[in-house]
Each structure stands twice: as C-alpha cells, then as structure tokens.
C-alpha positions in Angstrom: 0.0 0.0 0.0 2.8 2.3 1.2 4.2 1.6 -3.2 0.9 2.4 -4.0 0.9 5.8 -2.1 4.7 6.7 -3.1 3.6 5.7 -7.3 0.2 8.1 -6.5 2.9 11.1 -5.4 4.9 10.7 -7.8 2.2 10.8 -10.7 0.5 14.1 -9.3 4.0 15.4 -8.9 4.9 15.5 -12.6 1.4 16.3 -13.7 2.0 19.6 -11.3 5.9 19.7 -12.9 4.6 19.6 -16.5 1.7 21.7 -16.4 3.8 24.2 -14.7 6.6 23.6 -17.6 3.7 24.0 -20.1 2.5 27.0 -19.4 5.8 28.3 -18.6 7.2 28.1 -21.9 3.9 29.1 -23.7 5.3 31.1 -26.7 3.2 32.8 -29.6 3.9 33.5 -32.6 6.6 37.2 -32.3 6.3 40.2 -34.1 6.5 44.2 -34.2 9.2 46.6 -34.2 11.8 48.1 -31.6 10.2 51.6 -31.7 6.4 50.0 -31.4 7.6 48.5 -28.5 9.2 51.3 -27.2 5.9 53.0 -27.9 3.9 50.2 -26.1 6.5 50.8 -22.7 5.7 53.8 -22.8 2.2 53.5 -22.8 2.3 51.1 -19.7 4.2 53.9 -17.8 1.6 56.5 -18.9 -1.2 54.6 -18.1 -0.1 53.6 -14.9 -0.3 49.7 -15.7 -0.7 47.9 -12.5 2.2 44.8 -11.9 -0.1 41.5 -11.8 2.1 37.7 -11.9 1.2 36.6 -15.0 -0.1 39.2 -16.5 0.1 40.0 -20.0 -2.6 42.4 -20.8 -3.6 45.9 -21.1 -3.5 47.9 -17.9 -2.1 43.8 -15.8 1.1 42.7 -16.9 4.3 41.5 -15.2 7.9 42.0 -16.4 8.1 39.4 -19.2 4.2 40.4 -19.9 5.3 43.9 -20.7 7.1 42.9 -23.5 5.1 39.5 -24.0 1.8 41.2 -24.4 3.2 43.5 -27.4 6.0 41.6 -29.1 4.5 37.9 -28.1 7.7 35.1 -28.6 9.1 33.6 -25.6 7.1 34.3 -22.1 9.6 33.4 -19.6 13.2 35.8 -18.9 15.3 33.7 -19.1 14.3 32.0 -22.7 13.8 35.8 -23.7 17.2 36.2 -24.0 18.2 32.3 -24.8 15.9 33.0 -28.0 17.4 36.5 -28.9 19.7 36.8 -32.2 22.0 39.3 -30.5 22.8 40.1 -27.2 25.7 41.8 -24.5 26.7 42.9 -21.3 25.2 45.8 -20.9 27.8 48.1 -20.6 27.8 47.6 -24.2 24.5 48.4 -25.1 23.6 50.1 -28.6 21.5 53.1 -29.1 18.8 51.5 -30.4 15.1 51.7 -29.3 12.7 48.5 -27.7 16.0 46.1 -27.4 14.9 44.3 -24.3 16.7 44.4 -21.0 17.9 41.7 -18.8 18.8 40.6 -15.3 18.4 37.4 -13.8 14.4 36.6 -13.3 13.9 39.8 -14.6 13.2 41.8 -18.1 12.6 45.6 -18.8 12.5 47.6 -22.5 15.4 50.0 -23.6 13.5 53.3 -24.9 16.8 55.2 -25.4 18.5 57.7 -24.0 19.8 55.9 -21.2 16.7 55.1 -19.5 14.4 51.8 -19.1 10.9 50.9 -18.8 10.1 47.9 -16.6 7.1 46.1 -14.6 8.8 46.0 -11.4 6.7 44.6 -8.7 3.4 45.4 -6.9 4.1 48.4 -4.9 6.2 50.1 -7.6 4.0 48.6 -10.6 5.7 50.4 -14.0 8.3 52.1 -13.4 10.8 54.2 -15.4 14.6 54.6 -14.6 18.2 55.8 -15.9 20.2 52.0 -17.0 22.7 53.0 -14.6 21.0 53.0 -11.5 19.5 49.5 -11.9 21.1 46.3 -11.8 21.4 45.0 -15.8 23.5 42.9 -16.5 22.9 42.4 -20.5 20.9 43.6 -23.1 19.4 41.5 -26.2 17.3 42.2 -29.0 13.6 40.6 -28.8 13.2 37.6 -31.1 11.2 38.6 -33.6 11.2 42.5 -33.2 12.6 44.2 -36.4 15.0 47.0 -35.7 15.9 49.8 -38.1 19.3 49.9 -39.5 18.9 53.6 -41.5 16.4 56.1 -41.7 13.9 58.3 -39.7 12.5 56.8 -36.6 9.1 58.1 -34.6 8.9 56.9 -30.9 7.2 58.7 -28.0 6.6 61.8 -30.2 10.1 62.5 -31.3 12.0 61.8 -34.3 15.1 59.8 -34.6 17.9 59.3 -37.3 19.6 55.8 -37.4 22.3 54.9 -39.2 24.5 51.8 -39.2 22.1 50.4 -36.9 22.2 53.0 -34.4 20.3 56.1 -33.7 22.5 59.9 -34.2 23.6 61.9 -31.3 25.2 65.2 -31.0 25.6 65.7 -34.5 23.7 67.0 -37.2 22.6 65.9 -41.1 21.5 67.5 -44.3 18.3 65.2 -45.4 16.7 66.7 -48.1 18.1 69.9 -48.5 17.2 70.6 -44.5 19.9 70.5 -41.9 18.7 68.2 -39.0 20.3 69.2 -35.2 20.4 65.7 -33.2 21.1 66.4 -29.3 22.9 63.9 -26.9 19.6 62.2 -26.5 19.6 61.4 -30.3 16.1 63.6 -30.7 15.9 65.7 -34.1 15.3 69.7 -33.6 12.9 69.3 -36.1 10.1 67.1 -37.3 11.0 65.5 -40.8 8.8 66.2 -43.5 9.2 63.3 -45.7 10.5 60.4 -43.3 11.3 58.2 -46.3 14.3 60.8 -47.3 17.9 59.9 -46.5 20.9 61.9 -45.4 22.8 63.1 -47.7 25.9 61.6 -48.6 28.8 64.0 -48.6 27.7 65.0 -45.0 26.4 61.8 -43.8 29.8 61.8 -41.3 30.1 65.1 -40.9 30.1 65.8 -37.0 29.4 69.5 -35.7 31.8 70.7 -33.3 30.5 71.2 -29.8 30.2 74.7 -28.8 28.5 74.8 -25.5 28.4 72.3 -22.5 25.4 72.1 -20.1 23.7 69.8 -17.2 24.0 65.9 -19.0 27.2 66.2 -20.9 30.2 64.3 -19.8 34.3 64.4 -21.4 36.9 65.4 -20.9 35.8 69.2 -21.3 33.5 69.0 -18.6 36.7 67.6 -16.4 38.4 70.4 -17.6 35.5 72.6 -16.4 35.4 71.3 -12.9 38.9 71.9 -12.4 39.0 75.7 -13.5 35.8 76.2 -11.3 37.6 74.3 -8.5 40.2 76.7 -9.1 38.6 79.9 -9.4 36.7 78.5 -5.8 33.2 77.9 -6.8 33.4 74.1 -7.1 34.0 71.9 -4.3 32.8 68.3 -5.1 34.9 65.5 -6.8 36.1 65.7 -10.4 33.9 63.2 -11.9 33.8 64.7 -16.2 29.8 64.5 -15.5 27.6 68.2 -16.1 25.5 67.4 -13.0 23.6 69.5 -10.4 26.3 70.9 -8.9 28.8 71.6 -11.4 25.4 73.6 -13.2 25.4 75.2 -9.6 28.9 76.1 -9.2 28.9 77.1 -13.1 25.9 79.8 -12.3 28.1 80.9 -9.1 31.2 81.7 -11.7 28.1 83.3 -14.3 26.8 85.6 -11.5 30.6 87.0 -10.3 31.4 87.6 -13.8 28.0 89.5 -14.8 26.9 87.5 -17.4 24.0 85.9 -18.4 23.1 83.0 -15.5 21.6 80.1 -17.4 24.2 77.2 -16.2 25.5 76.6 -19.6 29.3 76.7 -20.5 29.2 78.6 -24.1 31.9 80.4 -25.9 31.7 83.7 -24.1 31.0 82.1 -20.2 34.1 80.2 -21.8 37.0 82.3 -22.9 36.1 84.3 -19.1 36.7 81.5 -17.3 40.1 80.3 -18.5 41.0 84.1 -18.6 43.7 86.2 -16.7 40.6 88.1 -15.6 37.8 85.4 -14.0 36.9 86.3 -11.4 37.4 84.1 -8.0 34.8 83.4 -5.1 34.3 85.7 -2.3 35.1 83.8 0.9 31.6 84.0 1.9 30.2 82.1 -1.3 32.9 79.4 -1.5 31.6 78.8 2.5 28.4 78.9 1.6 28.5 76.6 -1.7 31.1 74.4 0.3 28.5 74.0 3.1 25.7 72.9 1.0 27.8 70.7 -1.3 28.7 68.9 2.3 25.2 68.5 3.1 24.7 67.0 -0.2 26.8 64.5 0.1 24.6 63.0 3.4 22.7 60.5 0.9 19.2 59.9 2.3 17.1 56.6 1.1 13.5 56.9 1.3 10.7 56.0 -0.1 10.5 55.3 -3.8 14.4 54.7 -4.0 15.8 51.4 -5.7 19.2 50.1 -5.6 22.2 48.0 -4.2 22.3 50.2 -0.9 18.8 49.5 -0.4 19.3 46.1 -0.2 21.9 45.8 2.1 19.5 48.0 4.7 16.8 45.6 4.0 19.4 42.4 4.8 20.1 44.4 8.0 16.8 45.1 9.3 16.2 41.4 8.6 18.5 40.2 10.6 17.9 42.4 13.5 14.4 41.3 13.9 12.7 44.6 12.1 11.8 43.1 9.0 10.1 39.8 8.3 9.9 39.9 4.4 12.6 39.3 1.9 15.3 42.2 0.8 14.0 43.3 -2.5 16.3 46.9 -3.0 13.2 48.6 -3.2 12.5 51.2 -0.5 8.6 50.7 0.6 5.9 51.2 2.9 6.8 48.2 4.9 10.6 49.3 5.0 10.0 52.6 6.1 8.3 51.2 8.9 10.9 48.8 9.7 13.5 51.9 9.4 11.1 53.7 12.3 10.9 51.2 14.1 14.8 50.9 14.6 15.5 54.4 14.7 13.0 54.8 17.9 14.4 51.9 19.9 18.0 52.6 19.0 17.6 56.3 20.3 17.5 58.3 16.8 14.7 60.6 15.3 12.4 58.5 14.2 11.8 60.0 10.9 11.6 55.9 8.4 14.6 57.6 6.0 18.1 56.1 6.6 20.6 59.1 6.6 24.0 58.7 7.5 23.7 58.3 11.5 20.9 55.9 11.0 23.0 53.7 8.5 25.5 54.0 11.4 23.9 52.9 13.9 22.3 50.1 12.0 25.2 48.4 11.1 27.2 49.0 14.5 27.8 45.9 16.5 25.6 48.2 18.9 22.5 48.2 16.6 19.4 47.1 19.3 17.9 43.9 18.4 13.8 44.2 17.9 12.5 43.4 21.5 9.3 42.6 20.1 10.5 40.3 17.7 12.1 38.1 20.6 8.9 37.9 23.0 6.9 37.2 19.6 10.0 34.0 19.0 9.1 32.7 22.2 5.9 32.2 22.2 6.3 30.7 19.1 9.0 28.4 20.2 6.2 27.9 23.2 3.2 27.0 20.3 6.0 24.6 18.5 6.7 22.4 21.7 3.1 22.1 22.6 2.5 21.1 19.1 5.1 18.9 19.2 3.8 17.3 22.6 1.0 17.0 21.1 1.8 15.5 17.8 4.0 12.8 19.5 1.0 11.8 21.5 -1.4 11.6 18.3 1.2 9.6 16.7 1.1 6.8 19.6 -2.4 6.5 19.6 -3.1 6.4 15.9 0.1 3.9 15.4 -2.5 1.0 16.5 -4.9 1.8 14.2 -2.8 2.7 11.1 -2.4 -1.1 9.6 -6.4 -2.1 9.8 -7.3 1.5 7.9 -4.2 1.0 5.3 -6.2 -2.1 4.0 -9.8 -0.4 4.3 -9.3 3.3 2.2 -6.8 2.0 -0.6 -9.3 2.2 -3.1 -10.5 5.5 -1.5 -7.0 6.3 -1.3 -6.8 6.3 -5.2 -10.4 7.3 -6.3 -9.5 10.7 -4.1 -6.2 11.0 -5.8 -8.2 10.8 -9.4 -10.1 13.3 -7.5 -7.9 15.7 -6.7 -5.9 15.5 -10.1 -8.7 16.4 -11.7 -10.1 19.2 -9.7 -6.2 20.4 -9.7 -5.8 20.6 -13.4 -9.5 22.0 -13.4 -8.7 25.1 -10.9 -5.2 25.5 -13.1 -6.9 25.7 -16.3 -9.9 28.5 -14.5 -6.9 30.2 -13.2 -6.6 34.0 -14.2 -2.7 33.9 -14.3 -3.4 30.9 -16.6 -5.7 32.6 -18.7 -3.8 35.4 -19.5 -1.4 33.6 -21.0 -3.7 30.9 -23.3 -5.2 34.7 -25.2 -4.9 33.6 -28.6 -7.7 30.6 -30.0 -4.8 28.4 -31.5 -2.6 28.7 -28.2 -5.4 27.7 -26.0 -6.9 24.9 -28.2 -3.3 23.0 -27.7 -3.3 23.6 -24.3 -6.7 22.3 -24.1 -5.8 19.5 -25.7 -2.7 18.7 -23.9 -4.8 18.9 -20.3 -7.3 16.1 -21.8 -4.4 13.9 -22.6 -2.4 14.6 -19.3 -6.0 13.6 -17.5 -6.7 10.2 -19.7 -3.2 9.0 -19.3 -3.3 9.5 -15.3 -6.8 7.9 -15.2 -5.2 4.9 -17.0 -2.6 4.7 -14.5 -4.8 5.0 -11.5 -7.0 2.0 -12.9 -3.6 -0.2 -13.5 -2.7 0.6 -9.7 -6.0 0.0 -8.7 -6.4 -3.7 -10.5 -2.9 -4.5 -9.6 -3.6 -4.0 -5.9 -6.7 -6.2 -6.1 -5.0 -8.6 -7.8 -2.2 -8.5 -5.0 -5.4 -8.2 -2.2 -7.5 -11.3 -3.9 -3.4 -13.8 -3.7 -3.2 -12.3 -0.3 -6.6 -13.9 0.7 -6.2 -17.1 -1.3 -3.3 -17.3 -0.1 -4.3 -16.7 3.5 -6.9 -19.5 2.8 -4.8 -22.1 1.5 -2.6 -21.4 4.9 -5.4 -21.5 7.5 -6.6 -25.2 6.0 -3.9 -26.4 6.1 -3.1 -26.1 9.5 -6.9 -27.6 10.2 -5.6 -30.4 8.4 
C-alpha cells in the first residue's frame, strides 16, 4: 500500500511539474518593431499599468508580460534572452530603441537615451529609470522584433535618425536639402517632412563641433570645467567629467561673479572668461556657503520610492535584526519605512523611516538594538512549537495502532481521491486568471486544451492499473491466506 501511495505522489507530482513547464514556456507566434515596443512601454508607464504575476494584458502585466503582451515570442526571462539573435553585457548596449533588457528573473525595455521601462513589482507597478541606477547585466534584442538599421524613426513623439544600426547623437545631417540638429539624446530639432528621405551623402559623417556644455554632458571638457571652477573657488565636489547639479550650480556661481548671463550653460563667451587672466574668483563668503551645501549634499538619504544595491543591504540588515520579516528586494517601501522607524525609535534616533548617515551608522554598529518585540513574539512561538510537538507525538502513539487495519480499508479510496484531486487540480489551473492570460490567442489555447485532456486520460489509466494490480495483490493475499489456515486444520 505504502508503493501504492509513493507511485500516486509521484504521478500528481509530474502532472504539477509539467503543467507548470507548459505554461511556462507558452510562446506565440513574435512580431512588431523596436520603436512600437518602445511606444507600447511607454504606454504602460503613462497609463499607470498595474504589476499582476502573469499578467500579459492591457493595464495587468508582469515584467516578461510587458514585453510578451506586445511583441509575443518567448514568455519566460530567461528564454527571452536564450531565443534573442543578438545580445551583450550591458555596458555595451547600442542606441537603439525596444532592445529588451535583462537581469536574472527579470526583463525591462530599452526606450533610449539611457533610460528603461520595466514592470517591477506590486508596490512600484511600471516604473521608469536611468540603465545606470538598476542592476542589468545584459541587453538582447527581442526575437522577432525588427530593428531599423537607417532612416527616420518616430517613438514617444520625437524623431530619430539611425544609421549603421544605431540612432545619431550630438551631430547634425543634411536630409533633403534641411539640416537636421540631433542632441545627446539622439532627438531631431525638427520634425522630418518626408520620413522616407535619406541623409545626404557628402555630409552623412560630418560631426558638428560642440560649442557649449550644459547639465547631461560628460568628457573630458567637462573635467576640464570642474577643475578651472575648482580653481577659481566655486566648485568643491569631486572631479567626476559629468555636467551634473552641482557643477550647473557652481557654473551659475562663476556666471553671476562675472555679470553674465546666469543660465548654467558653459558657451563660448562664459568660456573664454573663465580660463582668462581676468575670472573672477569666489568671495570667501560664497565658497563657504556653496562648500557647506555641497557637504550637506553629500549625506545621501534613502527613502521611499528609491531602488538600488544600498537599499538592499539595509533591508538584509533590518532582517536580521528582527525589524523586517519579508525578503530584501532593493526597493525602498511602505513596509521598510516602517521597519527603518521602528529601529530608529528603539535605537535612540529621530524617528523620521529615511536612513541618513547616522541611521545607516547605527544600524550596522555591532551596537545596533535587536527588535524586543520580535524576541517575545519568538518565544511564544517556540512555546506553540513544543506544545505542538507534545502533542503530535502523543497523536502519533495512539493512531500507530490503528494505522495497519485502515491501510487495508481506504486503498481504493485512497486512489479514487487521488483521481479526484488531479482532476479538480488541473481543473482550478486551467480556470486560473494567471493561466488565462497567457492561453489569449484561439490556436494557443486549443493545444493547451488538448494537452490537459491527454495529461487527465493518461493518469486515469494509470490509476486503474494501480488500482487492479492491488486487487490482484489483495484477492493472492486472501487465497493465499486460505490455503494457509486449511492447512493447519488439516
């Protein structure tokens, strides 16, 4: 009986195992283009497209569903990028539009200029962020998507050139008789009248010469602009080639002392001032008062809404200290900021749920308080666990005598209930919503369908072996039995 039991298992198990694989690895047929899917990201943002698992429809999709529910192909991450023609790490990632994005377990959709669109979980939902500041690790293009490889491009409302394969940037192009200005994003100035026309070809590598340098360029003559503002005392933060916040601050400091125009851009005039004899320095009372703030910037707060590696680590930390119960996700929540409060009021610090730099201190001090809640609410449990297990024990010996005259009794129960719940199994799986929104085309569904109905008739024609075998066995055991008792009459 116990074989029977064990054979049972292990049938339901790989019915579970293969329906699961099934549906998994449900593909459609793929299709579209990297700018319509671009376009399609986009909309999910907009729209405010809530995160569902195992969604892949308008307004419910999760992060393979955002690209699944467009594109179609391949519905899990990890054969996204396993089917894709071309792929890298992505630190090496084109400028193209709609290539797909990839970590492990998770998928998002380059729209270009450095940022990426991605169904990110249920609190965040779709969100939008700069490559950099989330953790890719590759890029691939979508199996099936088309990407452009010359010509105008439309996505999101702006126009793009592309050529080699790759969208323009911080140049400019004569395409039928009009000059086209591409910025750093790769966006056109202007909005193409004939998007069929092509550059022309004695200026189709002609690069303009960069006159002016403003907040989202990077080089070597922004480095060389942070060290003459450094110089001239308005600059006091690292020398890090990027036209950020505070070199556009510092730059507007330097514009104001010289009594030109303040606008935080670094043109030719600004230009030939500042590396002049004649540019003027900071009065001690502005470089205190820029130094001062640029100090206070540099005390990095997480709160909520922030994403990233540091994140983590807090999350790991109020884990282990008893604050937390759920599982580190880098994503700064509702439930972490009141984890975060919780620490700060019993280890003595403003309860305010952000982590500043004498909360991430304290938390990782060998001080940090442990949760005193936490360990009253451990032992009770560990009080509930030996009770149970008291109590379990004593079950155990009292059913123990029983347990060989029912074994006999429910085996064909024992199976017809298996059959039972096989069927209901498969039946709630297939009614399933997750399930569902994956089987949305006819053709898709109909195999699907058809697979279930075979999965059901072959288990139903295993059960019945088992069943007649055990008879069989139950009817030798008797005879047997029989044979035995008369002949000890005898």
């Amino acid at each position: 009986m116990t074989r029977m039991k064990r054979i049972i298992t292990l049938i339901l198990a790989f019915a579970i195992l293969s329906s699961a694989a099934v549906i998994g690895t449900t593909t459609a047929s793929a299709s579209g283009s990297g700018a319509g899917l671009t376009n399609w990201a986009y909309r999910a943002y907009d729209e405010g497209w809530s995160y569902v698992w195992g969604g892949s429809s308008v307004g419910a999709v999760d992060c393979s569903g955002l690209i699944y529910s467009y594109a179609g192909g391949a519905r899990v991450t990890e054969d996204m990028i396993a089917a894709s023609p071309e792929s890298g790490s992505i630190d090496t990632i084109p400028r193209i539009h709609g290539l797909g994005l990839y970590q492990y377990g998770h998928v998002g959709v380059y729209v270009g200029g450095g940022m990426g669109i991605d169904a990110r979980d249920e609190i965040s939902n779709v969100c939008i962020e700069s490559i950099s500041t989330k953790s890719w690790t590759n890029w691939f293009k979508v199996s099936g998507v088309s990407y452009p490889t010359s010509g105008w491009v439309e996505v999101y409302g702006s126009y793009y050139y592309y050529e080699d394969g790759q969208y323009i940037v911080d140049t400019s192009r004569e395409i039928d008789g009009i000059t086209y200005h591409f910025a750093s994003d790769g966006k056109s100035d202007k909005t193409p009248d004939d998007t069929s026309a092509t550059a022309t070809k004695s200026v189709s590598k002609k690069k303009v010469k960069k006159t002016a340098w403003a907040i989202g360029d990077s080089g070597d003559m922004v480095t060389k602009i942070q060290k003459r503002l450094k110089e001239l005392g308005f600059y006091h933060d690292e020398i890090t080639g990027y036209f950020g916040e505070k070199t556009q601050k510092a730059y507007k400091e330097f514009q104001k002392a010289a009594g030109v125009t303040i606008d935080g851009i670094c043109g030719k005039t600004d230009r030939d001032i500042l590396y002049s004899s004649a540019a003027p320095h900071a009065q001690e009372e502005e470089k205190e008062e820029t130094q001062k703030d640029q100090e206070k910037n540099t005390d990095d707060v997480m709160s909520v809404g922030d994403y990233s590696d540091d994140v983590y680590s807090v999350q790991t930390r109020l884990i282990e200290l008893k604050y937390m119960n759920d599982d580190a996700t880098g994503y700064f929540g509702e439930l972490t900021q009141a984890a975060v409060s919780d620490f700060q009021a019993y280890n003595e610090i403003d309860s305010t749920g952000e982590v500043d730099n004498k909360t991430k201190t304290a938390l990782f001090s060998d001080d940090a308080i442990v949760n005193p809640e936490a360990k009253e609410e451990e032992k009770t449990e560990e009080e509930k666990a030996s009770f149970t297990f008291r109590k379990t024990e004593t079950a155990k010996e009292d059913n123990s005598a029983k347990e060989a005259a029912i074994e006999e009794a429910t085996s064909t129960t024992v199976v017809l209930d298996s059959d039972d719940m096989a069927s209901q199994a498969l039946a709630d799986l297939a009614s399933d919503s997750s399930f569902q929104s994956v089987t949305q085309n006819s053709e898709e569904s109909t195999g699907l369908i058809k697979w279930l109905v075979i999965v059901i008739a072959v288990m139903g024609g295993v059960f019945a072996v088992v069943l007649i075998n055990e008879k069989k066995k139950a009817k030798r055991r008797r005879r047997k039995h029989a044979m035995h008792s008369s002949r000890r009459y005898w």
